[in-house]
C-alpha positions, 0 to 999 in steps of 0.5 A, spaced: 659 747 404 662 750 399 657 751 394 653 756 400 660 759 401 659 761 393 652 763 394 653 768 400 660 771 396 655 772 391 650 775 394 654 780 398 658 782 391 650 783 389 648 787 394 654 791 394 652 793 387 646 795 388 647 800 394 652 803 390 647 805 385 642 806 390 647 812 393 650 815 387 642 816 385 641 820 391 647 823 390 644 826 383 638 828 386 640 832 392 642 839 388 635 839 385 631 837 392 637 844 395 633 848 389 626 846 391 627 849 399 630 855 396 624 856 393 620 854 398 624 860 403 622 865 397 614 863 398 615 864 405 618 871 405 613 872 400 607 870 404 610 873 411 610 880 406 602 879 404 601 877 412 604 883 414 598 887 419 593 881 417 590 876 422 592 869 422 586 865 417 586 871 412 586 869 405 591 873 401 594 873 394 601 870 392 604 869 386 597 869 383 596 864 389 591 864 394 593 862 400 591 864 407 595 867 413 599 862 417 598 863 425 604 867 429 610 863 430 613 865 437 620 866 437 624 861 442 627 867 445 621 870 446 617 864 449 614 864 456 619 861 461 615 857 466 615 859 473 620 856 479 618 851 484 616 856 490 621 855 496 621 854 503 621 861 507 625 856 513 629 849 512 625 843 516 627 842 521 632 835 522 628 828 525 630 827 531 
């Protein structure tokens, strides 16, 4: 029993060990990960630029890139609502 005790305290220390190093890594690449969707947001805005009066499908060039036009994205505001359920003009009348 004591033997077993040991082991599980020694592999509990072990694990713990390893997810600190796991998480301070995680911690050192997440400002380079931030960069990368700013980065992203520049070539997105750069190509909504180039798109501007094209059909979706179109090839345009972007930063010495080309890239074809995305298909329109509809806002959330602007989106269809679905139509009510229809109801009866008159209550049915109660089962006797």
């Amino acid at each position: 029993m004591k033997k077993s005790l040991i082991t599980l305290f020694a592999l509990a220390f072990t694990l713990m060990f390893g997810l600190v190093h796991v998480a301070s890594a995680e911690k050192h690449m997440a400002p380079a990960a931030k960069s990368e969707a700013k980065m992203d947001k520049k070539a997105d805005k750069a190509l909504a630029k180039a798109c501007k009066g094209k059909k979706a499908g179109d090839v345009v060039t972007v930063n010495g890139k080309e890239m074809q036009c995305p298909e329109k994205k509809m806002n959330k505001k602007a989106a269809p609502k679905p139509a009510k359920e229809a109801t009866p003009a008159t209550p049915a009348a109660p089962a006797k």
